[in-house]
C-alpha positions in Angstrom: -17.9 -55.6 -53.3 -18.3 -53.8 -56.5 -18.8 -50.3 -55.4 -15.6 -50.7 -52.7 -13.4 -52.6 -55.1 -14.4 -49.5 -57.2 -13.7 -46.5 -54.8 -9.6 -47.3 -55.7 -10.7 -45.8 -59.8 -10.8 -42.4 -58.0 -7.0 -42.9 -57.7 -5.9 -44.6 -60.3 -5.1 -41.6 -62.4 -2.4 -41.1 -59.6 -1.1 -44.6 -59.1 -0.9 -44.5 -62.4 -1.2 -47.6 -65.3 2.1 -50.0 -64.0 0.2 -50.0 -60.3 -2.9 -50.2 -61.6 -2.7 -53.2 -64.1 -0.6 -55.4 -60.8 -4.2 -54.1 -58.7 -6.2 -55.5 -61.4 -4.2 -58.6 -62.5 -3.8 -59.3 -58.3 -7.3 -59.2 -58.2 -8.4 -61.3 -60.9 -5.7 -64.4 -60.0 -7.1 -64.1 -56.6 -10.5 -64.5 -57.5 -10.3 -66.5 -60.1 -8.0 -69.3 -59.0 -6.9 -68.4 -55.3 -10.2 -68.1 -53.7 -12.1 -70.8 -55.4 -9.6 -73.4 -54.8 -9.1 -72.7 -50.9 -12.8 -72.0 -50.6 -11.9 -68.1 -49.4 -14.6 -67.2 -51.7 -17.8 -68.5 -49.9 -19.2 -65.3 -48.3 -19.3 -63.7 -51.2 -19.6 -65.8 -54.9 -23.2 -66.5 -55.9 -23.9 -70.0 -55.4 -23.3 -72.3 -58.8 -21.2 -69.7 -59.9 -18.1 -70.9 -62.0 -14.4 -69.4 -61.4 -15.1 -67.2 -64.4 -18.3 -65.8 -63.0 -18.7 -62.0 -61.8 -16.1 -62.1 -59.1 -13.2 -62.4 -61.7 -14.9 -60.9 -64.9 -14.8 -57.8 -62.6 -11.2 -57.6 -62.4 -10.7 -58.8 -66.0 -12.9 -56.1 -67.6 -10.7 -53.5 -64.9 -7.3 -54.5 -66.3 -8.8 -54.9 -69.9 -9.9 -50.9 -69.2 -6.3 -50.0 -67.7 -4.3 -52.1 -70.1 -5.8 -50.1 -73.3 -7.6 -47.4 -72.7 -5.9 -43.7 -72.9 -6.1 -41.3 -71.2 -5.9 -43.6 -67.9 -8.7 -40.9 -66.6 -11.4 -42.9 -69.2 -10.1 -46.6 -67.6 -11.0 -45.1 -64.6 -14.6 -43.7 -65.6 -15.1 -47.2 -67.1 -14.2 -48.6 -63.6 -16.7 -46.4 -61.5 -19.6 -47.3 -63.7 -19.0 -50.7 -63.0 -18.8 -50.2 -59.5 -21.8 -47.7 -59.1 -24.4 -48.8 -61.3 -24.5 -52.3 -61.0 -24.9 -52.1 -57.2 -27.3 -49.3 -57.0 -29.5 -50.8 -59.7 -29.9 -54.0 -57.8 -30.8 -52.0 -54.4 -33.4 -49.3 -56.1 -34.9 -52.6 -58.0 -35.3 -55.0 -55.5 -37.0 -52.1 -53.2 -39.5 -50.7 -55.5 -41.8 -52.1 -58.0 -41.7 -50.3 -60.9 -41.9 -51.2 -64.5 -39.7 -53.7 -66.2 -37.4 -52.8 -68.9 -38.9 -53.9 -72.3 -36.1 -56.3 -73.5 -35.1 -57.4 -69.8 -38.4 -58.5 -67.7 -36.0 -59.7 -64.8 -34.3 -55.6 -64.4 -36.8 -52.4 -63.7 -36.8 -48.5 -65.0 -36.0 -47.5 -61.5 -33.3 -49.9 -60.9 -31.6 -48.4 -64.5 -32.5 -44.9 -63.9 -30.8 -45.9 -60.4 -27.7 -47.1 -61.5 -27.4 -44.4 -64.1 -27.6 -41.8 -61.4 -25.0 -43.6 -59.2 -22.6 -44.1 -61.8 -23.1 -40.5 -63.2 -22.5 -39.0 -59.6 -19.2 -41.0 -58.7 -18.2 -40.1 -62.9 -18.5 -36.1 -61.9 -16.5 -37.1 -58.5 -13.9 -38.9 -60.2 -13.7 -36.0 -63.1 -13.8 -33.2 -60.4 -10.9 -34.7 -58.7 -8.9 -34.6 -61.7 -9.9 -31.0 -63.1 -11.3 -32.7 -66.1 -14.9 -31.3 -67.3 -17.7 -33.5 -66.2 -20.0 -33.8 -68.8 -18.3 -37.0 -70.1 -19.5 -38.3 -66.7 -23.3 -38.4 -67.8 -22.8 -39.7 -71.5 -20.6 -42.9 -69.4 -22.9 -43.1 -66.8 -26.1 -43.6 -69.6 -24.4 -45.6 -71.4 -23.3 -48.0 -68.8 -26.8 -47.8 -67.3 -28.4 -48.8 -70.7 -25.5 -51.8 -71.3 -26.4 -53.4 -67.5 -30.3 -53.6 -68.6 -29.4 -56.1 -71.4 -30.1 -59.3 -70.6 -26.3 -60.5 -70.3 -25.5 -63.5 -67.8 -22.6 -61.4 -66.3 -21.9 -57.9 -67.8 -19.1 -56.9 -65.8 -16.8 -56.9 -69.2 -19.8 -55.4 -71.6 -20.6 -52.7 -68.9 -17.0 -51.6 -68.6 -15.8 -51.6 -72.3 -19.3 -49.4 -73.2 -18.8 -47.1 -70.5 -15.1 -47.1 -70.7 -14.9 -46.7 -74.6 -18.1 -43.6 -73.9 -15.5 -42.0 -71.9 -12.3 -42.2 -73.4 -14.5 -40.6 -77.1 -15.9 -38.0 -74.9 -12.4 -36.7 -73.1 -11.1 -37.0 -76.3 -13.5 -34.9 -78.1 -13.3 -32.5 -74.7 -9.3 -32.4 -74.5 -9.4 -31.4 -78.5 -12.9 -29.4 -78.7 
């Protein structure tokens, strides 16, 4: 759901931020008071999870990226951390047993080093695509891999504002370095 959801970020510097916030605010209305209420949501909300859980914090922390980050290229980045590292992390981790991060028994290295690497190879896509240099890719991608290994309930919105914020300084400081 996350990383497919996600794949649209590789447009959105071409949709552009009017199309972009409707996507997001579609999305979060959907899940967060369409599905639950008709029960469309089923196949794919954890069980005991409330309206607020992952499902719409997802599209909240994408509009929240849209609606104020500039350039629209760093809402984007922001975005495909979300959508790469969460997923990845969760796959390498339930795999392999590795050791546990320190101050989160319940996530692994390999799971964070995982999601890092995912996130940091869709960032260089998504930069590529747009001529932008790609180093901002790898700060984004650390720092969104570092944020998911907190211990957070849901860190759709934490995730996304770290890695968002990581690469609207770092296209900054490459647009006027």
């Amino acid at each position: 759901m996350h990383f497919g959801f996600g794949l649209i970020a590789l447009a959105l510097p071409w949709i552009g931020r009017p199309a972009g916030i409707a996507l997001a605010a579609l999305a979060a209305c959907y899940n967060g008071l369409i599905a639950p209420r008709l029960g469309l949501d089923k196949g794919y909300r954890r069980e005991g999870e409330p309206w607020w859980g992952g499902l719409f914090t997802y599209a909240l922390a994408v509009l929240v990226l849209i609606v104020f980050l500039d350039p629209l290229l760093a809402a984007a980045g922001g975005w495909i951390v979300m959508a790469a590292c969460d997923p990845a992390a969760a796959w390498a981790g339930q795999r392999w047993n590795a050791p546990k991060v320190p101050w989160c028994p319940r996530k692994s290295l390999v799971g964070t080093l995982a999601g890092a690497g995912a996130a940091a190879a869709m960032g260089v896509a998504l930069l590529a695509l747009h001529g932008a240099p790609l180093w901002p890719a790898l700060a984004a991608a650390g720092a969104g891999a570092l944020v998911e290994s907190m211990p957070w309930s849901d860190d759709n919105l934490p995730v996304g504002l770290a890695s968002g914020w990581v690469y609207a300084w770092a296209l900054g400081v490459s647009v006027a370095g």
